[in-house]
C-alpha positions in Angstrom: 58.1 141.2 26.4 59.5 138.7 29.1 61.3 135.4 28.4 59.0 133.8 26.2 59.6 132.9 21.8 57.4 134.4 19.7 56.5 132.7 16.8 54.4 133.2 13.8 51.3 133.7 15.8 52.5 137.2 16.8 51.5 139.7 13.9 51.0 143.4 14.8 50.3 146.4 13.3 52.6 149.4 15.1 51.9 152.8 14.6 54.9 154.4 15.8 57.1 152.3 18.5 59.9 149.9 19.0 60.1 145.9 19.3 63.2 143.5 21.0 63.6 141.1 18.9 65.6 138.6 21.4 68.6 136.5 20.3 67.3 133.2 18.7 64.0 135.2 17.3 63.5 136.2 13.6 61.1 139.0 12.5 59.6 140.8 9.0 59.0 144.4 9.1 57.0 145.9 6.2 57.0 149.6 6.4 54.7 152.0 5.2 55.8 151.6 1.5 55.1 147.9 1.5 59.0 147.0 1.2 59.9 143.7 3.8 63.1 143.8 6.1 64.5 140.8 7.5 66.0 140.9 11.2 67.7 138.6 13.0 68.1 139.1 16.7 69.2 140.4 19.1 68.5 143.8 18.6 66.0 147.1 19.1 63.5 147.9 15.7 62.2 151.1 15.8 58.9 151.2 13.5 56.4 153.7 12.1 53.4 152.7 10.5 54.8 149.2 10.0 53.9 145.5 10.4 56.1 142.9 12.0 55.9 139.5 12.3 57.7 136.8 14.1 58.8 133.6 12.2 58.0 130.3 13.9 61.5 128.5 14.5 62.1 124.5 13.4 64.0 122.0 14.9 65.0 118.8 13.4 67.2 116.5 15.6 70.0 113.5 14.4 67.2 111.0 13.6 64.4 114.2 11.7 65.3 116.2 8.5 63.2 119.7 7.7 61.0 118.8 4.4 60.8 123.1 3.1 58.5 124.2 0.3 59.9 127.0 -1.2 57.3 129.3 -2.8 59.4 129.2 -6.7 58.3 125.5 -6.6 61.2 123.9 -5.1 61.3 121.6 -2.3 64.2 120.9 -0.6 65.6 117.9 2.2 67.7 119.7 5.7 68.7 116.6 7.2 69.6 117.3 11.1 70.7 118.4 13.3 69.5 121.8 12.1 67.6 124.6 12.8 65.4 127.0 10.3 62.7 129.8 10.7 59.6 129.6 8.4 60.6 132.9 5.9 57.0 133.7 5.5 59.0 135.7 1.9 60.2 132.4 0.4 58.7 129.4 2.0 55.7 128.1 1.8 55.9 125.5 5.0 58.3 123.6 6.9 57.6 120.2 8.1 59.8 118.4 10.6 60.0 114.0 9.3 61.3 111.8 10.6 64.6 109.3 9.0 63.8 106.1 8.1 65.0 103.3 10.3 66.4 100.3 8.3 66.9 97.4 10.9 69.3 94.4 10.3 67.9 92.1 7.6 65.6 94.8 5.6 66.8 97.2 3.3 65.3 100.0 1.0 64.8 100.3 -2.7 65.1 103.8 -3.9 65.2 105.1 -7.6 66.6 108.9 -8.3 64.8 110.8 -10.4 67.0 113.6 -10.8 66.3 116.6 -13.4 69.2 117.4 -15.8 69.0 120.7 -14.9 67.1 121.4 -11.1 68.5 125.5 -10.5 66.5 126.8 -12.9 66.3 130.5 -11.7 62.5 132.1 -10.9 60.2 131.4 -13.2 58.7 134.9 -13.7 62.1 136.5 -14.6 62.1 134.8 -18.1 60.0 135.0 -21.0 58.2 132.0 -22.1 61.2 131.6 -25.0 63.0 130.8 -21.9 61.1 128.4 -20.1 60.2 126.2 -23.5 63.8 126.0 -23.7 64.2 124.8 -20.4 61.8 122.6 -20.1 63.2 120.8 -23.2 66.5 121.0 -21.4 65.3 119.7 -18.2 63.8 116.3 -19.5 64.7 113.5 -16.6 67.1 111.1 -17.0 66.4 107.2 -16.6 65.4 106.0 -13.6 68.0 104.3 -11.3 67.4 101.8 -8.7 69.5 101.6 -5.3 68.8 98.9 -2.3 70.3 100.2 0.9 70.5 97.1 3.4 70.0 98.0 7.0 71.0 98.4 9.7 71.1 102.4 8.6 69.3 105.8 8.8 68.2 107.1 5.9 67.5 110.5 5.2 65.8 110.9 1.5 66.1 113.2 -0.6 64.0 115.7 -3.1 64.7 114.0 -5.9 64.2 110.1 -4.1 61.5 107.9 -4.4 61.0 105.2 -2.3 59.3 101.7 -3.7 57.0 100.5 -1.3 55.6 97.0 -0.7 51.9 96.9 0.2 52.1 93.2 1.8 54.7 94.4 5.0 53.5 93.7 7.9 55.6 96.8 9.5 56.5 99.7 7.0 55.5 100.0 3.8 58.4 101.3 2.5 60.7 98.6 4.3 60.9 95.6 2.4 61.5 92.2 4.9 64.3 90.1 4.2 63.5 87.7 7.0 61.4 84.5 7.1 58.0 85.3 6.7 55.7 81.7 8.1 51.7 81.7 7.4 49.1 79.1 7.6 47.3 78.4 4.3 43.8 75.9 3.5 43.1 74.3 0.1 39.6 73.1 -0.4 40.0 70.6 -3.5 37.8 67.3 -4.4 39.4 63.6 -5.0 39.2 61.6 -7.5 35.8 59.9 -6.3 34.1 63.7 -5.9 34.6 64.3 -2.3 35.5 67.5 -0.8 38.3 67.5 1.7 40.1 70.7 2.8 43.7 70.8 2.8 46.4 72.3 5.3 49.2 73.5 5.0 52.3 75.5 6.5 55.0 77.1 4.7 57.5 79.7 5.2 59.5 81.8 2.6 62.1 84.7 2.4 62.8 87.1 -0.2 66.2 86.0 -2.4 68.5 88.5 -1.0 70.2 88.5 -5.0 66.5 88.9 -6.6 65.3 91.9 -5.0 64.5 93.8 -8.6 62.8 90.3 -9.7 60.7 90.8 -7.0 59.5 94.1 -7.6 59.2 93.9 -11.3 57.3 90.3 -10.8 55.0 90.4 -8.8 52.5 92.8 -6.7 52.6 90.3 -3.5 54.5 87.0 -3.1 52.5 85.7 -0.7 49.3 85.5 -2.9 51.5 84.2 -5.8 53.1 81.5 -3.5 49.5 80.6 -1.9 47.5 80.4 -5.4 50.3 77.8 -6.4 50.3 76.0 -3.1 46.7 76.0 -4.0 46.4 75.1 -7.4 48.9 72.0 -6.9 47.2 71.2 -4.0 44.1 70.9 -5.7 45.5 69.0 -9.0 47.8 66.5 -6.8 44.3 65.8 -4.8 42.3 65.1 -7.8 44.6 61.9 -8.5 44.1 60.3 -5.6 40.7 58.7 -3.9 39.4 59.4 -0.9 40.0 56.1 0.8 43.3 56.1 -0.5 44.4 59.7 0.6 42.9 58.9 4.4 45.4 55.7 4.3 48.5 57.3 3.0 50.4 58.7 6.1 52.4 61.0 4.4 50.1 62.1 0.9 52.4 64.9 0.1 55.8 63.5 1.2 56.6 66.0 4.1 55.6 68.6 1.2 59.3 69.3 1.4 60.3 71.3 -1.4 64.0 69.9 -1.2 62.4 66.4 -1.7 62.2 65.7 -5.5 58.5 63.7 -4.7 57.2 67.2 -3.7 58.9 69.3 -6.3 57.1 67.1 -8.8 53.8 68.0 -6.7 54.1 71.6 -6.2 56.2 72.1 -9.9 53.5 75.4 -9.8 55.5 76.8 -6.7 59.2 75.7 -7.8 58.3 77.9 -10.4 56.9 80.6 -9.0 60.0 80.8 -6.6 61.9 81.2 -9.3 59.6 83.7 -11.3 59.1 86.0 -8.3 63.3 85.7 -6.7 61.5 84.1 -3.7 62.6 80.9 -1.4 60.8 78.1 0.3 62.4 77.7 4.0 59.5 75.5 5.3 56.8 73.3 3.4 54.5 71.1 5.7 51.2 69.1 5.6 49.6 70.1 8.8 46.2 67.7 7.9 43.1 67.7 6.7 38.9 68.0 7.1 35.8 66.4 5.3 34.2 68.6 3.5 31.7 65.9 1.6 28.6 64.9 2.6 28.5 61.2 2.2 32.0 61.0 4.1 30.0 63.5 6.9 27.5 60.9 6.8 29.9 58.1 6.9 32.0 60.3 9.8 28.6 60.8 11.9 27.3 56.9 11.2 30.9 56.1 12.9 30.6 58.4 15.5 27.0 57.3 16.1 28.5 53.7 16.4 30.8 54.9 18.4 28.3 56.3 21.0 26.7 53.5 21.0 29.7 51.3 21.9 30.5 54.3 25.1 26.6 53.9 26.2 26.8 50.1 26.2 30.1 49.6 28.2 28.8 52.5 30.3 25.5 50.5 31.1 27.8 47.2 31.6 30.2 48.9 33.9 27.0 50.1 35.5 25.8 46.7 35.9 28.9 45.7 37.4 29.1 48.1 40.2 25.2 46.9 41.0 26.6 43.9 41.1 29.2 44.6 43.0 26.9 47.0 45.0 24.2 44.5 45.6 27.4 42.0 46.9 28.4 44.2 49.6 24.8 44.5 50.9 24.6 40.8 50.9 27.6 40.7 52.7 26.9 43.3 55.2 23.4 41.5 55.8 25.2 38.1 56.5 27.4 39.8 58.7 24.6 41.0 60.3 22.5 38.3 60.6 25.7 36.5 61.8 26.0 39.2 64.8 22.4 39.1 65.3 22.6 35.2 66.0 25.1 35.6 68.3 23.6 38.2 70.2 20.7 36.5 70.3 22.7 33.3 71.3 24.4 35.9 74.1 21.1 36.2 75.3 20.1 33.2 75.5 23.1 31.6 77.5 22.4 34.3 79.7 18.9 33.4 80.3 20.2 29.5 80.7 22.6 31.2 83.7 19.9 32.7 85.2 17.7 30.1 85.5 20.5 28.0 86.5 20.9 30.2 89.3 16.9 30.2 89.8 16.9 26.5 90.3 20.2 26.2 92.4 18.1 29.1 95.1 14.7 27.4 94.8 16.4 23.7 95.5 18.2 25.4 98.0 15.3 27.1 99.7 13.6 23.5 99.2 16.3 21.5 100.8 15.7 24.6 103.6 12.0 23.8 103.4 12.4 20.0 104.0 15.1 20.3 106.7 12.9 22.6 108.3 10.2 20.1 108.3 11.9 17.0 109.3 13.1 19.3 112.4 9.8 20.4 112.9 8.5 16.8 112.2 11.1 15.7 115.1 9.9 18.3 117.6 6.7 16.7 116.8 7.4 13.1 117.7 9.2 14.1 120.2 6.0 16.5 121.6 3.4 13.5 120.6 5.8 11.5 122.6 5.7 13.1 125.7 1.7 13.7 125.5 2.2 9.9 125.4 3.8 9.3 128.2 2.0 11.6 129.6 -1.3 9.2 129.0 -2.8 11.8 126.5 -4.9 10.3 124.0 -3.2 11.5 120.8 -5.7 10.4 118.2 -8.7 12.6 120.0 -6.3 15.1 120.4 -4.8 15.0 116.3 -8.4 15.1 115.2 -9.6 18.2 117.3 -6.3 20.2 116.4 -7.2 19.1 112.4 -10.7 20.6 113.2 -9.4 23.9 114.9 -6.9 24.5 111.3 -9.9 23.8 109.2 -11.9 26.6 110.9 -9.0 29.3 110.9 -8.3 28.5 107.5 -11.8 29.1 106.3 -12.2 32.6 108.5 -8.4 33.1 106.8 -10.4 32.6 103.1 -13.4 34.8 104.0 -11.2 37.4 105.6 -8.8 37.2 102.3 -12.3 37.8 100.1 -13.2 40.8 101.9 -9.8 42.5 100.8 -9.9 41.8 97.7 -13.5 43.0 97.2 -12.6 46.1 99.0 -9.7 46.8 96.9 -12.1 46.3 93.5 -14.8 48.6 94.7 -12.0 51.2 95.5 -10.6 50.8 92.0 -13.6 50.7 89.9 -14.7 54.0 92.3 -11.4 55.6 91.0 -12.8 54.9 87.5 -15.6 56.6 87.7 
């Protein structure tokens, strides 16, 4: 047996035996004759050719009700905390729902629908005398409405239906009281045929007051609000010219609905608010697009001018940095050129030095030269003047010492020759 629940999994057929049916469980015993016994535990059954079967237990906590089906026909609402075993005898199933959460600024509507007579006993007890005359008893009274504003729970009941608003963006069955904002775009022509679509903003909130307007009005407000937006839209826009609509800053006035301009615009939607129990919070012109052809041509010719004006002051400002490009380079070649000259001027001065220094050596070797003659010149004179006091004849000597230079010089020329032919004959040797 152990610890664990059995539920209405467990069926078994018991020949002869006993089952625990623990505290908490609940069990059907059909005996041999077919007849059902009901226990509850805790306790011991003792069986003999019998069935049992354990009932599956439900729970339903503070925020869950148990939705029962009773096998006569009835259904019937347990709202919890509560407990309740499926009587496989009278029920048909138990289902554990959950409570409907109405949050701050929704609410419910809710009609009863509530039999003048719902306790009619079982069916198959009474002849069909009976039952005509019940069902001519039991006709239903007229439906009420009820609105229950949040924040609540709500547990419904059997008899309870809920309305339920197909256009909630959260629960069907919850119906919004706070500002609901969309976007919305009108494609209309002007006056002068051209296509231009529309947009707009607007925001609106069901009329806390004109709740049953609502729902006897209309199937969704916010395709009744948009159609008029639309349709006003479109008639407004078919007064006007295009040229005219582009100029006007503000065409629809701020498309305030508390301005009397735009009342007179949108009359469609002033009265639709008041049709449906609806309110405008916010109404606004957000701007427009051109749909036409000839103003898309007129748009791309612009555009293409446009272009056209960007290329040409982007081909100027290119010119300009050339310019300015080709003014740098000039300037960095005369700075150049500049440099160049006075390196080359560097140069040049030093060149000047140098053979400024040349000259000063070679006048100073000259200056060596002709002291160095004049002395030799004296040694001379004073040597020709002692041969002649000595009684030498000078001019026989003077002409045999010019003879003996001339010959040296000539065996000095030949013996030069001979070098230098060596040296070629070596060379062109080397060539070879």
């Amino acid at each position: 047996m152990g610890i664990t629940f059995r539920d209405g999994k467990y069926v078994r057929r018991v020949k002869l035996g006993k089952r625990t049916i623990k505290e908490g469980e609940f069990a059907l015993v059909w005996n041999v004759n077919g007849r059902c016994t009901k226990y509850h535990g805790p306790r011991v059954v003792r069986m003999w050719f019998s069935t049992i079967r354990f009932c599956t237990r439900y729970i339903a906590n503070e925020r869950e009700y148990l939705e029962v089906n009773h096998k006569d026909g009835r259904t019937e609402h347990m709202p919890g905390p509560c407990t309740l075993h499926l009587d496989h005898l009278d029920h048909v199933s138990i289902k554990v729902r959950s409570a409907i959460e109405v949050k701050a600024c929704e609410c419910l509507v809710i009609y009863n629908e509530r039999n003048e007579q719902s306790d009619f006993p079982f069916v198959e007890k009474h002849t069909k005398v009976d039952l005509d005359k019940h069902l001519k008893k039991s006709s239903k009274q007229p439906t009420q409405g009820e609105i229950k504003f949040g924040p609540c729970l709500f547990f419904p009941e059997v008899h309870q239906r809920i309305q339920t608003f197909p256009w909630s963006t959260t629960d069907p069955k919850i119906l919004s009281l706070r500002e609901q904002m969309s976007p919305i775009t009108v494609t209309a022509k002007t006056k002068d045929n051209h296509k231009i679509a529309l947009k707009f903003f607007f925001a609106y909130k069901v009329d806390k007051a004109n709740i049953e307007t609502l729902i006897s009005a209309t199937q969704n407000p916010f395709v009744d609000l948009s159609n008029a937006i639309k349709f006003d839209a479109a008639e407004h826009l078919s007064t006007r010219c295009h040229d005219d609509f582009v100029a006007d800053n503000a065409p629809f006035q701020g498309a305030s609905l508390q301005n009397p301009f735009s009342q007179s615009v949108f009359k469609n939607l002033h009265n639709i608010t008041k049709d449906i129990g609806v309110i405008i919070t916010q109404m606004h012109f957000e701007g427009y697009e051109v749909c036409s052809e000839i103003l898309l041509e007129r748009n791309a010719h612009a555009r293409a001018e446009a272009d056209m004006k960007a290329r040409i002051e982007a081909a100027e400002e290119k010119e300009r940095l050339n310019d300015f490009q080709l003014e740098k380079k000039m300037a960095r070649a005369a700075k150049q050129a500049q440099s160049d000259v006075e390196e080359m001027l560097h140069r040049q001065n030093l060149i000047d030095k140098e053979h400024e220094a040349k000259l000063k050596r070679q006048l100073k070797e000259h200056k060596q030269r002709l002291e160095q003659k004049r002395e030799s010149s004296l040694v001379k004179s004073e040597f020709f003047k002692h041969l002649g006091e000595q009684g030498v004849d000078l001019t026989k000597y003077l002409v045999a010492a010019v003879s003996s230079e001339k010959t040296t010089n000539k065996e000095r020329t030949k013996q030069l020759s001979a070098t230098i032919d060596h040296f070629e004959e070596e060379e062109w040797l080397m060539g070879m």
